[in-house]
C-alpha positions as CSV (number, residue, x, y, z in Angstrom):
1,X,0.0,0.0,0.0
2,X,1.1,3.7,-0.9
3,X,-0.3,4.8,2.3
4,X,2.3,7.6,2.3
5,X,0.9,9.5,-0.9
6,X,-2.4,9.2,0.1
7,X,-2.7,13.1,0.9
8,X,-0.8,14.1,-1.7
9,X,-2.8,12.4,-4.2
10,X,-6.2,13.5,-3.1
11,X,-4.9,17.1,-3.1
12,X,-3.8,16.5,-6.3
13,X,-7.5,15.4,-7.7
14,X,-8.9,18.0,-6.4
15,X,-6.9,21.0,-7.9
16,X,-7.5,19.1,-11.4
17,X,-11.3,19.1,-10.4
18,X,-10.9,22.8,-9.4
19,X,-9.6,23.4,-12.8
20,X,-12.1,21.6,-14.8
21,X,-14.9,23.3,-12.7
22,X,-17.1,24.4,-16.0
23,X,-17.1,20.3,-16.7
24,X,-17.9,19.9,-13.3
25,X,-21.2,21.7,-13.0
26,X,-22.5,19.9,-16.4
27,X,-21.8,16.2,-14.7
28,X,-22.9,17.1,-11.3
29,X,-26.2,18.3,-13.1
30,X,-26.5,14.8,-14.5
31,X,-26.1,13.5,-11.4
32,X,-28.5,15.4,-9.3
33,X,-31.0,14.7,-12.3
34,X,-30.7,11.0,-12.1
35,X,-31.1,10.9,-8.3
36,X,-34.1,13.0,-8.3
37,X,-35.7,10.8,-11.1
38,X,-34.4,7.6,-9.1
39,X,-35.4,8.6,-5.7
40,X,-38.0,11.8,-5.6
41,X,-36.9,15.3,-5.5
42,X,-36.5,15.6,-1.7
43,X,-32.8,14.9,-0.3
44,X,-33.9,14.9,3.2
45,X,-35.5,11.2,1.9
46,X,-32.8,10.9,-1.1
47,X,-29.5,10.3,0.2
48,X,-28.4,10.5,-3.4
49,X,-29.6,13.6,-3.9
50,X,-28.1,14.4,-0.9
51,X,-24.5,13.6,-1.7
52,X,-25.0,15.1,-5.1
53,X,-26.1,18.3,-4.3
54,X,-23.2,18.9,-1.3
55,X,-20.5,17.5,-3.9
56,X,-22.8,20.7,-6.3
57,X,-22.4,23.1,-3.4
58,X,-18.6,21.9,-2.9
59,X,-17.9,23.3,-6.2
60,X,-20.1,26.0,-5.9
61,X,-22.5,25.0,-8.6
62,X,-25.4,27.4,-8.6
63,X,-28.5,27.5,-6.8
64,X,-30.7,27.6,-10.0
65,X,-28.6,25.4,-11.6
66,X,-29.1,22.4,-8.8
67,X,-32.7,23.1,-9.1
68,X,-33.3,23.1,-12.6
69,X,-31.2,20.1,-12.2
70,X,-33.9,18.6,-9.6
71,X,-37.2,19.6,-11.7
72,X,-35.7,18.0,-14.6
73,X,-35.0,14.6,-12.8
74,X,-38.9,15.2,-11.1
75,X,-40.0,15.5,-14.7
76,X,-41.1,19.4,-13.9
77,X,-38.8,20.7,-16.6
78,X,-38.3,18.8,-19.6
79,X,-34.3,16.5,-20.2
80,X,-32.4,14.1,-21.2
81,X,-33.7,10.7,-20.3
82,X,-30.2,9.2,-18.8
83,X,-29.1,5.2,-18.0
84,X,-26.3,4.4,-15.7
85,X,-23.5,2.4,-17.6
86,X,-20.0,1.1,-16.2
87,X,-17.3,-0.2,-18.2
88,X,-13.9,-1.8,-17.3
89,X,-10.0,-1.6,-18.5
90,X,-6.6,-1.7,-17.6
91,X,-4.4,1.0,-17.3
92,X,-0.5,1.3,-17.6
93,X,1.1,-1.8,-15.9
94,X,-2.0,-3.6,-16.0
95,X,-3.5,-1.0,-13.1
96,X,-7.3,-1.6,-12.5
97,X,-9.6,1.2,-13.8
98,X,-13.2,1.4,-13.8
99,X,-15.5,4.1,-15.3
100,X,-18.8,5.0,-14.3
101,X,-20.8,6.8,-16.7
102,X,-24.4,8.6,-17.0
103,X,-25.3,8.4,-21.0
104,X,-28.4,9.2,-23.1
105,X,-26.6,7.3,-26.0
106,X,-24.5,3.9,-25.0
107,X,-22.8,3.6,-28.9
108,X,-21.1,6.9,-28.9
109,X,-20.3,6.4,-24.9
110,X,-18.8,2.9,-25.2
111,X,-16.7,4.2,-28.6
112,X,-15.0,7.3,-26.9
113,X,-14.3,4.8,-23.8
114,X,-12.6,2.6,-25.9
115,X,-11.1,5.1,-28.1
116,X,-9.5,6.7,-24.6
117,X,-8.4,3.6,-23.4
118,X,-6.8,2.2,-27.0
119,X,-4.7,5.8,-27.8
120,X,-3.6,6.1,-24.2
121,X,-2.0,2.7,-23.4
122,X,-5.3,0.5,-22.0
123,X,-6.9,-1.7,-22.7
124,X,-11.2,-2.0,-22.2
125,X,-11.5,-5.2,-20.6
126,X,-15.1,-7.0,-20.1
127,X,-17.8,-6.5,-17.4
128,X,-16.6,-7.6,-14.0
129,X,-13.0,-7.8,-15.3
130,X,-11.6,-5.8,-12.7
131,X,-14.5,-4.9,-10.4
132,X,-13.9,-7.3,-7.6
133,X,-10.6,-5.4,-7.4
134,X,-12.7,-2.7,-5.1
135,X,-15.0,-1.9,-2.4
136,X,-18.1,-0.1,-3.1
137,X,-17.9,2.5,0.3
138,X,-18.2,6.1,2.2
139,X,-14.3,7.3,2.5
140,X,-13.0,10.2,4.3
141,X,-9.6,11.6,4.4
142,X,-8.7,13.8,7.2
143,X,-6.3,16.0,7.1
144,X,-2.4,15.7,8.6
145,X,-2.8,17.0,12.4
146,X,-6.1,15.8,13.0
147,X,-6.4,14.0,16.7
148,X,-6.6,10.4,15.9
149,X,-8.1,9.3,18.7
150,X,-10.6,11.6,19.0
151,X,-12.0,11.3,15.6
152,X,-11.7,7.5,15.8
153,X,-14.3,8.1,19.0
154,X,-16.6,10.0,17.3
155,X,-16.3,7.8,13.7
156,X,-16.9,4.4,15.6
157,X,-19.5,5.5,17.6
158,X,-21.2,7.1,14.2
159,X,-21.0,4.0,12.6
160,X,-17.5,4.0,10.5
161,X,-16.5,0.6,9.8
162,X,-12.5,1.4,10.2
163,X,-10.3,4.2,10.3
164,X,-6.8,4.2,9.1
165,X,-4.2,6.6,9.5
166,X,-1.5,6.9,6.9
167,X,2.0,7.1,6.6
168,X,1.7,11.4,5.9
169,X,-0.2,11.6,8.8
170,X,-3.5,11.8,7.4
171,X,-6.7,9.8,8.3
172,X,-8.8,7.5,6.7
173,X,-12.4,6.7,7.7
174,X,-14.3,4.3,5.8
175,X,-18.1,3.4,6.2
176,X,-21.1,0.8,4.0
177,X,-22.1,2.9,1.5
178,X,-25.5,2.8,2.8
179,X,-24.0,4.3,6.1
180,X,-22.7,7.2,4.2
181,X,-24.7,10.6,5.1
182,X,-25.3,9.3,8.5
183,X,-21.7,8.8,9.3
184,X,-20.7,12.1,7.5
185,X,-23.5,14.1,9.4
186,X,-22.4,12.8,12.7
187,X,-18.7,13.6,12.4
188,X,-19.6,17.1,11.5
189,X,-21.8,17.6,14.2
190,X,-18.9,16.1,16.8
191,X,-16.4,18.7,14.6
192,X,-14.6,16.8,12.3
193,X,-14.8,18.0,8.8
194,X,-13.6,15.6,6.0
195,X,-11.3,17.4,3.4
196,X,-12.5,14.6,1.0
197,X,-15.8,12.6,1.2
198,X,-17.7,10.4,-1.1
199,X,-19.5,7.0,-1.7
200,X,-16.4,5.8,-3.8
201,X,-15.1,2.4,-5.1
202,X,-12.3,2.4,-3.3
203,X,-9.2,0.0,-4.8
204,X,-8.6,-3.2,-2.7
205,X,-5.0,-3.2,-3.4
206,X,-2.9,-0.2,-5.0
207,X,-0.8,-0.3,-8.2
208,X,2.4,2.3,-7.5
209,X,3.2,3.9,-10.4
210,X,5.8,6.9,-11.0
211,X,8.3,8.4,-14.0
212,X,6.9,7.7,-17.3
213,X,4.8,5.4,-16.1
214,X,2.7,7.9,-14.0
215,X,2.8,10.3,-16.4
216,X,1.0,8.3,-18.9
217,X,-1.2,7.1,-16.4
218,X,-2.2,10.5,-15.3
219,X,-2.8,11.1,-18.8
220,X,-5.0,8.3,-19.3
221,X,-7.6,9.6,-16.7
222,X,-7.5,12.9,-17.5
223,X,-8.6,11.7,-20.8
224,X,-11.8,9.7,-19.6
225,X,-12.4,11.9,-17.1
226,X,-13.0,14.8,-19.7
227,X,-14.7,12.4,-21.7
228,X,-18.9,14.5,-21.5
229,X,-20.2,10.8,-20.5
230,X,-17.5,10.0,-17.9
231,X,-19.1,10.7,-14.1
232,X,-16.3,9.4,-12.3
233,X,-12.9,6.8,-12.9
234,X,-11.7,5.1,-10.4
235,X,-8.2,3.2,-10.1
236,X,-6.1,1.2,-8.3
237,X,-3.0,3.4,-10.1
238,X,-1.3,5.6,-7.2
239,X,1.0,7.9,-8.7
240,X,3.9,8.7,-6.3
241,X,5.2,12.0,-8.9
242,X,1.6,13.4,-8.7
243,X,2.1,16.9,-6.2
């Protein structure tokens, strides 16, 4: 495990979500429109819409925007009707990646995955070809300084299934996916903010990747992650250059 990058990796993603911010807003308002079609229009009874519209709010996506988003999911504006999709490759040195996507048309969607994947070193595998490779969870990262054994009070006693502290000094909490809101409500009301939190699938085991290597990596997401399809990629790749 690269437990030791683990902080600098996460504040790398999110500067290169800060930068892509415009991109942001359109596949957050996919999001949000999916969960309110999925599971009503209210987040106090959606937890999806719950953890889409603070990941909105995060970015600082809009208040008209998130509602449109809403009323379009509800059916009280008309949209795009959009299905859930998920396909499966292999990165640079055979690191896992997965890539979640929300599509109104699954040709075109599948052909730019596989186009990413085939000019940028991977390789689309087949459905459940890497999946077991990760746990579908709720993961927190706290930052470096945080009091370990305070916040590991107040996560176990929220309902966190284990909390990990890393090699930088930073700390991990990890709950079900179904525990998810609950766990991240109570650890804000006992004072411990998350700088990173989100229903994630989270790698099993991590593929340590750096020079060239990471580089092309690095490229490779970037590249399905600005893909208008992609929502999110997920990888077992941790790249030890990225600052």
């Amino acid at each position: 495990m690269a437990g030791h990058s683990k902080w600098a990796n996460i504040q790398h993603r999110k500067g290169r979500q800060d930068e892509k911010r415009g991109a942001a807003f359109s596949k957050l308002a996919k999001e949000i429109t999916v969960a309110a079609k999925m599971g009503g229009g209210d987040p106090g009874f959606n937890p999806r819409l719950r953890m889409a519209i603070d990941k909105a709010k995060a970015v600082n996506m809009p208040k008209d925007k998130i509602d449109n988003a809403i009323k379009k999911g509800t059916g009280e504006l008309e949209g795009v009707s959009y299905e859930e999709v998920r396909y499966e490759g292999y990165g640079i040195g055979g690191a896992a990646v997965m890539v979640d996507c929300l599509t109104d048309n699954r040709t075109r969607t599948v052909a730019d995955v596989r186009h990413a994947f085939s000019k940028y070193g991977g390789n689309l595998g087949t459905d459940g070809s890497v999946a077991f490779m990760f746990k579908h969870c709720g993961q927190f990262i706290f930052a470096p300084g945080t009091s370990e054994d305070a916040l590991m009070d107040a996560a176990l006693e929220a309902g966190a299934e284990d909390v990990q502290t890393n090699e930088d000094g930073s700390i991990e909490v990890l709950s079900s996916q179904a525990d998810f809101v609950a766990v991240k409500d109570a650890l804000e009301k006992a004072g411990f903010k998350a700088e990173f939190a989100e229903v994630t699938m989270k790698p099993l085991n991590e593929s340590p990747l750096a020079g060239d290597d990471a580089v092309r990596m690095q490229k490779l997401l970037d590249v399905l992650d600005g893909l208008d399809d992609v929502q999110e990629v997920y990888t077992t790749a941790v790249m030890d250059d990225a600052e």
